[in-house]
C-alpha positions in Angstrom: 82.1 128.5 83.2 85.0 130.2 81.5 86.2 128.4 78.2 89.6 128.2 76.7 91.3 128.1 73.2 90.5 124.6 72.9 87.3 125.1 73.7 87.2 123.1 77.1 86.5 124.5 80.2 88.5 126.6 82.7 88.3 123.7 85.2 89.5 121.1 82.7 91.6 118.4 84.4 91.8 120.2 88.0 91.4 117.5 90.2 90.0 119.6 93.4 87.3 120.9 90.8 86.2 117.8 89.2 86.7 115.2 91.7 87.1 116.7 94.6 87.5 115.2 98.4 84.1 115.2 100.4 83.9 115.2 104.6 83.6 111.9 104.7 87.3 110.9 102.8 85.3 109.8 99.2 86.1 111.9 96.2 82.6 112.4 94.3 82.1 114.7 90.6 80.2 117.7 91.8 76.6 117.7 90.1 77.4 120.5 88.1 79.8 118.3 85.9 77.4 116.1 85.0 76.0 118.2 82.4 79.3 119.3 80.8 79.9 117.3 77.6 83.9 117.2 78.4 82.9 115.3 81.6 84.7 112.2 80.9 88.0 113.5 79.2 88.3 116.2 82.2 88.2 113.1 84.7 90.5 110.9 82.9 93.2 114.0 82.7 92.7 114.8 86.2 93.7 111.3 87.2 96.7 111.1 84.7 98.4 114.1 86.6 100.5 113.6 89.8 97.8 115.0 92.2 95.6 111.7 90.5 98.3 109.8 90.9 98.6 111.0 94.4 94.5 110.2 95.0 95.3 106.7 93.9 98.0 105.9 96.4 95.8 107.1 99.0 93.2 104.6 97.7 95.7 101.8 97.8 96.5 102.7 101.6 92.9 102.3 102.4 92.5 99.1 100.6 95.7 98.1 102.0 94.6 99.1 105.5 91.0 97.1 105.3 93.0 94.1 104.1 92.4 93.8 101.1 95.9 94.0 99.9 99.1 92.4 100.4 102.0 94.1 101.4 103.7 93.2 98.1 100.3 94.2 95.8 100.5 97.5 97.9 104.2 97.8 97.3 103.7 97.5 93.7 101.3 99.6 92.7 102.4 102.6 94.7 105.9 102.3 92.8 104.1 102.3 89.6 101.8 105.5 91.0 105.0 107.2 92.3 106.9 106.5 88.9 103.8 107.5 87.1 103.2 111.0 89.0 106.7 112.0 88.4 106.8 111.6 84.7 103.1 112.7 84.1 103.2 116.4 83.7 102.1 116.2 80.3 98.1 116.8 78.9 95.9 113.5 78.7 96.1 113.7 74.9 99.8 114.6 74.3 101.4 111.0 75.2 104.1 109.8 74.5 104.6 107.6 71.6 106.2 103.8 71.9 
């Protein structure tokens, strides 16, 4: 494992790395993240950035699919996702003050 200036890993916040798509459709952490201390920030960046974003609308199809969404809930949150991913190229700990 490579580290950078800020001291976190090389894979820090790359989605395919961290949380990456198995056979079966499910996105599972790899076992070698477990032991990493920067486990949870990595994660939570991943999923901030559009190809998070991106994983989320594809769980919102699925639910949506099973029925266990409305058309409306589905509607609704992938605006929010698509909104989201577009304006989310920024790191986990830079945002954007209100």
């Amino acid at each position: 494992m490579t580290v950078n200036q800020d001291n976190t890993p090389s894979c820090f916040g790359q989605l395919d790395i961290v949380f990456p798509e198995g056979e079966d459709g499910l996105r599972m952490t790899p076992d070698s993240c477990f032991h990493c201390s920067y486990k949870t920030a990595c994660l939570c960046c991943a999923m901030q950035q559009s190809d998070g974003f991106k994983a989320r609308e594809k769980m919102v199809d699925n639910a949506y699919e099973a029925g266990m969404l409305s058309f409306f809930q589905r509607w609704s949150r992938k605006k929010y996702f698509n909104r989201r991913g577009r304006h989310s190229k920024t790191h986990l700990f830079s945002r954007r003050k209100s």
